[in-house]
Structure formats: structure tokens, C-alpha cells
SEMI-431560 format. One line per field, with one value per atom (N, C-alpha, C, O): residue number from 1; residue in one letter; atom name; x, y, z. Coordinates in pm, 1 decimal. Layout:
N
pos <- c(NUM_...)
code <- c(a_...)
site <- c(CA_...)
xx <- c(X_...)
yy <- c(Y_...)
zz <- c(Z_...)
This chain:
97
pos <- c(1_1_1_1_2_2_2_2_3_3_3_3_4_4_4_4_5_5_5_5_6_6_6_6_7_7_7_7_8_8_8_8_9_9_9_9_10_10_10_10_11_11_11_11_12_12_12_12_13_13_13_13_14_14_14_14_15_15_15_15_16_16_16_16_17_17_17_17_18_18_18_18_19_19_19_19_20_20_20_20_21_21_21_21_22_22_22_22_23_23_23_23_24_24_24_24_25_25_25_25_26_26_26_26_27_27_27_27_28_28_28_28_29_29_29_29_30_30_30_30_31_31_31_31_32_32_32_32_33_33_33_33_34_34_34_34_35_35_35_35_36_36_36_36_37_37_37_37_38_38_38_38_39_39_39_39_40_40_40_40_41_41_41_41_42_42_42_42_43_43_43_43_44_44_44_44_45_45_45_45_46_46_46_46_47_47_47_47_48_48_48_48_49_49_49_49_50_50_50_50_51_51_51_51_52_52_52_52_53_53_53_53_54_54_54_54_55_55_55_55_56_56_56_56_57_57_57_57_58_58_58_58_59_59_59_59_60_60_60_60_61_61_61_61_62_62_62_62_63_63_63_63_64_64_64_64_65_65_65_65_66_66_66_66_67_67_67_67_68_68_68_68_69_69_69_69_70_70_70_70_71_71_71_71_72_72_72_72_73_73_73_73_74_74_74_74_75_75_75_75_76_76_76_76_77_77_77_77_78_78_78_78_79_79_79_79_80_80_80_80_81_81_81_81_82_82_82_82_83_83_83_83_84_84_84_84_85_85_85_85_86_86_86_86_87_87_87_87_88_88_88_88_89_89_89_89_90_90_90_90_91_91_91_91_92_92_92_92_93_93_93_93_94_94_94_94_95_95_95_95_96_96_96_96_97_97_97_97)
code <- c(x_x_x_x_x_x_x_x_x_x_x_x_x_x_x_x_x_x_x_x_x_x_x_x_x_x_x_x_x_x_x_x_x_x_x_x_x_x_x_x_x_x_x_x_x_x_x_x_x_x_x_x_x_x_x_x_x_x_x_x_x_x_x_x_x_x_x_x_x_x_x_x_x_x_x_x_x_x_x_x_x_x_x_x_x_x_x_x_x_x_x_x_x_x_x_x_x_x_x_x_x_x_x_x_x_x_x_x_x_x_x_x_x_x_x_x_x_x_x_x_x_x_x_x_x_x_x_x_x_x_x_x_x_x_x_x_x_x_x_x_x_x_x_x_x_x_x_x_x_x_x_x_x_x_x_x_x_x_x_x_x_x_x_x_x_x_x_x_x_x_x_x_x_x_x_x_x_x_x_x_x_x_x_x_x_x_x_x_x_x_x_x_x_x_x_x_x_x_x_x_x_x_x_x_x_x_x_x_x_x_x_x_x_x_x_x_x_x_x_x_x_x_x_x_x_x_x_x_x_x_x_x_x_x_x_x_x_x_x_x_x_x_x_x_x_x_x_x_x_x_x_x_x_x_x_x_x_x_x_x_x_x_x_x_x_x_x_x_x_x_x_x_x_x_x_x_x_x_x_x_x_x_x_x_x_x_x_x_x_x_x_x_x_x_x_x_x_x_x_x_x_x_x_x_x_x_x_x_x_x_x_x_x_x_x_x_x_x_x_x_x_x_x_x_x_x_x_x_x_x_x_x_x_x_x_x_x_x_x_x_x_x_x_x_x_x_x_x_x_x_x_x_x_x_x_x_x_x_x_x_x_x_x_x_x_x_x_x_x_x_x_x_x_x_x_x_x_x_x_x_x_x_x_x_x_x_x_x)
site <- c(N_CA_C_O_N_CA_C_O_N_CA_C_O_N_CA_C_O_N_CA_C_O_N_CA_C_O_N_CA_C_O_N_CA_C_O_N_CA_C_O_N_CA_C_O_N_CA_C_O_N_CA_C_O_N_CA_C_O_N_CA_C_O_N_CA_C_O_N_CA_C_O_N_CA_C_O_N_CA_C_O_N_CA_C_O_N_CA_C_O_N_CA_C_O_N_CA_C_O_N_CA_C_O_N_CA_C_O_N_CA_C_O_N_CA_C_O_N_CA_C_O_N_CA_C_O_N_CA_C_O_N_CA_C_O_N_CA_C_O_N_CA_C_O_N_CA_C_O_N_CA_C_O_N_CA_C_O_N_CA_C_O_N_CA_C_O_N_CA_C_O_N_CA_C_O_N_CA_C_O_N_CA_C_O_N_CA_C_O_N_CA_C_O_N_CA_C_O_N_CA_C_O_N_CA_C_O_N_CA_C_O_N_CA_C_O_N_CA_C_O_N_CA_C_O_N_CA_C_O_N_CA_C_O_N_CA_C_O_N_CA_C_O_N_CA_C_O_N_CA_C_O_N_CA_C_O_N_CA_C_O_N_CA_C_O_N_CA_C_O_N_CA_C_O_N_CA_C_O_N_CA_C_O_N_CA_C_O_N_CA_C_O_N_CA_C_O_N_CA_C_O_N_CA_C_O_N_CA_C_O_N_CA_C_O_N_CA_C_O_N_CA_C_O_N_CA_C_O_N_CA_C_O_N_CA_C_O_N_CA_C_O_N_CA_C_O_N_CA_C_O_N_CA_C_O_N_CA_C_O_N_CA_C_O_N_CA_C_O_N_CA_C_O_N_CA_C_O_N_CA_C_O_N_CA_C_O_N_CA_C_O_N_CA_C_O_N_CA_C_O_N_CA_C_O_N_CA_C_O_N_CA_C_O_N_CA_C_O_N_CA_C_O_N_CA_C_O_N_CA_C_O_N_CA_C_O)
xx <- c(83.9_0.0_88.4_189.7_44.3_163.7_73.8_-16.1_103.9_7.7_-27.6_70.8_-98.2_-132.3_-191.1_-299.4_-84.6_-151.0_-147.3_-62.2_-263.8_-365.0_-380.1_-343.0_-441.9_-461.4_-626.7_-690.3_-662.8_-812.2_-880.3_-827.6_-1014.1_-1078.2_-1106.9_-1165.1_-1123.8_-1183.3_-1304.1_-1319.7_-1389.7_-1531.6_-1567.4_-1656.4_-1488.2_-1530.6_-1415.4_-1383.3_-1396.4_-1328.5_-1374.7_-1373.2_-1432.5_-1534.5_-1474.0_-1551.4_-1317.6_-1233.2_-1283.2_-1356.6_-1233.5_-1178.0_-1079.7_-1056.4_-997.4_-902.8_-850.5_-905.3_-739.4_-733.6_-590.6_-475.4_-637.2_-532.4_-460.1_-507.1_-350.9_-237.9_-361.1_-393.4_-422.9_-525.1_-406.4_-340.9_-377.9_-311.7_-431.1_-518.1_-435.8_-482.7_-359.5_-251.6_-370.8_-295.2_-296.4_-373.2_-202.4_-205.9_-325.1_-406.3_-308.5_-441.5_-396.8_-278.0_-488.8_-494.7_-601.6_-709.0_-573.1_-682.1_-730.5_-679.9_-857.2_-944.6_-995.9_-993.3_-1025.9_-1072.8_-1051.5_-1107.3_-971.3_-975.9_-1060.0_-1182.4_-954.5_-982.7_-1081.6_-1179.5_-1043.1_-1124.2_-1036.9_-987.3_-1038.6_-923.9_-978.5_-1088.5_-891.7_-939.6_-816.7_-704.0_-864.5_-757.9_-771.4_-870.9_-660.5_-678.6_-707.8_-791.8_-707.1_-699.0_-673.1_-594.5_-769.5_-754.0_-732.5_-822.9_-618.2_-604.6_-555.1_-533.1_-542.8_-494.5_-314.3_-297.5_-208.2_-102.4_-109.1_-54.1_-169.1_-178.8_-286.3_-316.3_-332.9_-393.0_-499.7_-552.1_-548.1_-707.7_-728.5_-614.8_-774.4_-855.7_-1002.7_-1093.4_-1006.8_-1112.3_-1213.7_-1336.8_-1114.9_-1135.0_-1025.8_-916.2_-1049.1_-963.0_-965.5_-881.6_-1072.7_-1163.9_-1085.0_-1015.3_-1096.9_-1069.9_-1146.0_-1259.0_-1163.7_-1271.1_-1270.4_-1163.5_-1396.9_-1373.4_-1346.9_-1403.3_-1256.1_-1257.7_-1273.3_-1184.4_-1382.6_-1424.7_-1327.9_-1314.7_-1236.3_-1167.8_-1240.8_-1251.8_-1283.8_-1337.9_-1270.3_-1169.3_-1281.9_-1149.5_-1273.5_-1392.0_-1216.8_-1281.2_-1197.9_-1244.8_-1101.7_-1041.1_-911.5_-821.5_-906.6_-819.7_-649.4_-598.0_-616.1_-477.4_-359.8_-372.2_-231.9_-98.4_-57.9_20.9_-141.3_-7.2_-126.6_-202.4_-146.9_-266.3_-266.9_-181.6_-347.1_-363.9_-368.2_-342.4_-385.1_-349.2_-219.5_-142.7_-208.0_-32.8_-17.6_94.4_-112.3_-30.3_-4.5_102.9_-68.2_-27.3_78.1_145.9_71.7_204.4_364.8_467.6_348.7_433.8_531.4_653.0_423.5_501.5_556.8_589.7_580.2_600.6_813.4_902.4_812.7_958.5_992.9_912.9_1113.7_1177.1_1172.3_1212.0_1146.7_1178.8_1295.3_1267.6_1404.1_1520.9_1547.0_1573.6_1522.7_1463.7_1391.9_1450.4_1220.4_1119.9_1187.9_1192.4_1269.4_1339.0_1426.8_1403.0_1529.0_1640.3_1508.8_1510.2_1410.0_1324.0_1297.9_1314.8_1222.2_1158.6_1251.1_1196.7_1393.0_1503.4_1493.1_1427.8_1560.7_1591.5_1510.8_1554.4_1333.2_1213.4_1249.1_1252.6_1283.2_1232.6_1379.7_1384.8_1477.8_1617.6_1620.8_1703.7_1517.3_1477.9_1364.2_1355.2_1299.4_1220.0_1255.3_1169.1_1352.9_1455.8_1566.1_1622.6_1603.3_1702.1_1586.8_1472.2_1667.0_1572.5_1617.4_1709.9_1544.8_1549.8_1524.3_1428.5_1661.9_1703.6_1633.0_1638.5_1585.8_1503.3_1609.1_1575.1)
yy <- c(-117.3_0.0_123.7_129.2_234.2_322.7_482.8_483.0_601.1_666.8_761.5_800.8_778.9_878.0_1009.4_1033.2_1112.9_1254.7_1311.7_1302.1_1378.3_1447.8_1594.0_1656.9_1653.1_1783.2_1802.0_1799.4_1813.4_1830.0_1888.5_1932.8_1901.6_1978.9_1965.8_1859.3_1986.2_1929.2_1968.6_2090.5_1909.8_1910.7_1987.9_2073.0_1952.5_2031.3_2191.4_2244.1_2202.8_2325.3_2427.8_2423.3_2557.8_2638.0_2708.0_2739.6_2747.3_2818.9_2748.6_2649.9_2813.1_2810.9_2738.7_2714.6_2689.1_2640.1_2483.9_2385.9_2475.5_2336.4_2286.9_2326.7_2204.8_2138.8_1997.0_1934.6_1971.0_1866.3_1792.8_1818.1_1699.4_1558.4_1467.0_1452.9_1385.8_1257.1_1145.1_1172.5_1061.8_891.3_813.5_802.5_765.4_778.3_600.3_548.4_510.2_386.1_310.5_231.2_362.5_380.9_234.9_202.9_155.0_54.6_89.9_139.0_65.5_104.0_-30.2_-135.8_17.3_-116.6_-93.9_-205.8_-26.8_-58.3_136.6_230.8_148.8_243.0_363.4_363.9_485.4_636.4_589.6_658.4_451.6_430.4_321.5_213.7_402.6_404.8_335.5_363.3_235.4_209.4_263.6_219.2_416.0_452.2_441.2_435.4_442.3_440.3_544.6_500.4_650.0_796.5_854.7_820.2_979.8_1115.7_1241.0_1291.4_1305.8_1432.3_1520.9_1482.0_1652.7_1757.5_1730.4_1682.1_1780.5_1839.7_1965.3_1946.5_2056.8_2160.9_2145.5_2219.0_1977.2_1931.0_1904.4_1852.7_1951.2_1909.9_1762.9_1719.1_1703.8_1561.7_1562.9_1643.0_1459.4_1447.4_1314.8_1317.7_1183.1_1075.2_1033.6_993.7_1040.9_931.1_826.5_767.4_744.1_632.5_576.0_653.8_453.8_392.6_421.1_408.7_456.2_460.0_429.9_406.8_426.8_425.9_564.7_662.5_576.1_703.3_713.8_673.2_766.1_801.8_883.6_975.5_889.5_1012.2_1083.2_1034.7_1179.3_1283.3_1357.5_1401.4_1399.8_1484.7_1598.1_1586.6_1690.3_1825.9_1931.8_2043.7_1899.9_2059.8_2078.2_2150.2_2031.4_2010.3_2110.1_2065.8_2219.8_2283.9_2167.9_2103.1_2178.3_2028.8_2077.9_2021.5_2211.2_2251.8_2296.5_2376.4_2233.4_2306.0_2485.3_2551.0_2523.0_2688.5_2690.7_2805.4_2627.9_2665.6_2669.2_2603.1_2810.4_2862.3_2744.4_2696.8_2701.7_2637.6_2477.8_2418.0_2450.6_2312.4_2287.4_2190.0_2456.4_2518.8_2510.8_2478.6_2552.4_2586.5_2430.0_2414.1_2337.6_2183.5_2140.8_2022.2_2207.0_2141.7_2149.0_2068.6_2284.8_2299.1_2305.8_2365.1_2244.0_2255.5_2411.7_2507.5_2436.9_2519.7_2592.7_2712.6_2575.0_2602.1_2702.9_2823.0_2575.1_2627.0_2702.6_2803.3_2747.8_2826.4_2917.1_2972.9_2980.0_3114.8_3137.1_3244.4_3073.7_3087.3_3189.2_3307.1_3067.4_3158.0_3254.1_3323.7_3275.6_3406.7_3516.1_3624.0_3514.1_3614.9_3630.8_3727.1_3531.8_3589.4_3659.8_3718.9_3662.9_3709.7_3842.6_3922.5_3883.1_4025.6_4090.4_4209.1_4010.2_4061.2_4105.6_4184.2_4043.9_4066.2_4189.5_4268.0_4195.5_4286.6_4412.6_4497.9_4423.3_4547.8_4599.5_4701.4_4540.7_4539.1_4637.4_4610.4_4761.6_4795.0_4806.1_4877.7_4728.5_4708.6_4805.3_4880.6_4786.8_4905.9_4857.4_4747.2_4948.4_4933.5_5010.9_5014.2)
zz <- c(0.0_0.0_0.0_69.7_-88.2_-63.8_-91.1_-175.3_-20.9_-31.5_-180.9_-243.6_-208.0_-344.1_-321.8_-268.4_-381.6_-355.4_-483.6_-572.0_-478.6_-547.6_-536.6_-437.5_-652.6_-620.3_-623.1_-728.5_-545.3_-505.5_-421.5_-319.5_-446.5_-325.1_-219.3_-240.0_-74.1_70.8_50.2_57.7_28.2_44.2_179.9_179.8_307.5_425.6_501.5_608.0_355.7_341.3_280.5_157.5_352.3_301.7_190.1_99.7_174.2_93.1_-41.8_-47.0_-141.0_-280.8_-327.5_-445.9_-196.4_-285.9_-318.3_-267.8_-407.6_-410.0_-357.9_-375.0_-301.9_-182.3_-255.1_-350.3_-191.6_-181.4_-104.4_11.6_-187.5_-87.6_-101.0_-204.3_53.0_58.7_80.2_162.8_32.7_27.7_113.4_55.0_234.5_299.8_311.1_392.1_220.6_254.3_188.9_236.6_61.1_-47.6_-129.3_-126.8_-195.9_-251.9_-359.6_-324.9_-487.5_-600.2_-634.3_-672.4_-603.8_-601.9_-765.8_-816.9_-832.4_-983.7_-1048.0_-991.8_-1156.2_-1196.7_-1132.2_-1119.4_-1086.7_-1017.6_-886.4_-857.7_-800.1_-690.4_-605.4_-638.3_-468.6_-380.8_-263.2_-215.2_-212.9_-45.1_4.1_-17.9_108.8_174.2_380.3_452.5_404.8_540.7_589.4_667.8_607.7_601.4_488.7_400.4_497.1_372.0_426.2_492.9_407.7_483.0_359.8_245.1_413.4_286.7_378.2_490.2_283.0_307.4_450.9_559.4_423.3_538.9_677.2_771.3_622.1_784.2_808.1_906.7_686.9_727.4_739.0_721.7_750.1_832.8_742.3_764.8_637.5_533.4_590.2_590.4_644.5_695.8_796.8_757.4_892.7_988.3_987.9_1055.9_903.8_926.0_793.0_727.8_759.4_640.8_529.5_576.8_392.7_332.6_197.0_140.5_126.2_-32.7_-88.7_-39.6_-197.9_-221.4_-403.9_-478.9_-444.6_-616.2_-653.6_-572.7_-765.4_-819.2_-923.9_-1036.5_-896.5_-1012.8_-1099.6_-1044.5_-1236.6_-1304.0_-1283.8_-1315.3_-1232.0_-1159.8_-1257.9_-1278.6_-1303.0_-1358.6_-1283.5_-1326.5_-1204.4_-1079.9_-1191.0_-1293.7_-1128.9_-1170.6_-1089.4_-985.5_-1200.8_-1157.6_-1005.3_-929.3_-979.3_-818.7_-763.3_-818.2_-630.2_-553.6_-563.5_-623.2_-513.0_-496.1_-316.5_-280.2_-235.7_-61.9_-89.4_-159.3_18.8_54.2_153.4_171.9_209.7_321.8_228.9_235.6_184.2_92.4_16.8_-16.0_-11.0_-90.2_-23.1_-82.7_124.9_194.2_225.5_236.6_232.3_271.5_146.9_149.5_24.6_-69.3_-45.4_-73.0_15.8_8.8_171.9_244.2_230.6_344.8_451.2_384.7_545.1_609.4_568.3_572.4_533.4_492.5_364.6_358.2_241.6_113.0_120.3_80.2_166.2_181.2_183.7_74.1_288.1_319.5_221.4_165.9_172.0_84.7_-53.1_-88.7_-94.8_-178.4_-203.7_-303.8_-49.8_-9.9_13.1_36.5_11.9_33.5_-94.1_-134.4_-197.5_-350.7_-428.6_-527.4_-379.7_-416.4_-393.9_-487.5_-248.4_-163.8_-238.9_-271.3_-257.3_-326.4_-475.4_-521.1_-548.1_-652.2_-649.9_-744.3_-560.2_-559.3_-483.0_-461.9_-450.3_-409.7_-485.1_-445.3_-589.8_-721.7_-804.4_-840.2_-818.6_-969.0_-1098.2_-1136.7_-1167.8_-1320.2_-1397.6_-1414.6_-1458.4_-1563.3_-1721.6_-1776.1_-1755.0_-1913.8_-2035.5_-2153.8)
């Protein structure tokens, strides 16, 4: 069993956006349909604690979630900052035309 993540919506997430879904110890029982042990997002939400069946829908779903915080686990504590310096460094450099 090994887990499968997805970019999808939390149904019990009032936001807009689309989240890093983990299938957590997921077994595909017949094409886009999952027995997972747990379903949680990347930034924490809790979809199922419980074991469950899970339907895959093609929703439109964009390749990189849109939550910052789903966003944020994608890169190390470390990296994150290194980023976010070369951003604010770039955005304090002014560009000559």
C-alpha cells in the first residue's frame, strides 16, 4: 500500500481552494477508486480518519494546488526562506530598461 496525492478539493473546506489531498495507505481497487486508510490535505485538514472508499473525479483540478499552506510543505523550512530572500532581493534590485 503506498500513499497517493492528489490535487483536489476538501469538500469540508469552506475556501476556494485546491489542496495537496493525501490517500494515505491507499490501494486502487478498480480504476480512479481508492481504499484509503486515512484522507487528509497536506496543510492538515482531516477528510477521513476512518478507512474509506474514495471516487476520483477529473474536476479541472490545476498540476499545483492553490493553498499557501499546501504550498508551503512542498519545500523545506530552509529552502522556503532561501526563496523568499531571492524574491524580496529581486524585488529590491531595480530594473534598468
Amino acid at each position: 500500500m503506498a500513499d497517493v496525492r492528489i490535487v483536489a478539493k476538501a469538500m469540508n473546506d469552506l475556501a476556494d481552494d485546491w489542496h495537496w489531498v493525501l490517500l494515505v495507505a491507499a490501494t486502487e481497487v478498480e480504476p480512479r477508486v481508492f481504499h484509503a486508510v486515512r484522507v487528509r490535505t497536506a496543510c492538515g485538514i482531516t477528510i477521513s480518519g476512518e478507512p474509506r472508499i474514495v471516487r476520483l473525479f477529473d474536476m479541472g483540478a490545476p498540476e499545483t494546488p492553490t493553498c499557501p499552506r499546501c504550498l508551503e510543505r512542498e519545500f523545506s523550512p530552509g529552502l522556503r526562506a532561501a526563496i523568499n530572500e531571492a524574491i524580496e532581493q529581486g524585488e529590491r534590485t531595480p530594473v534598468q530598461v
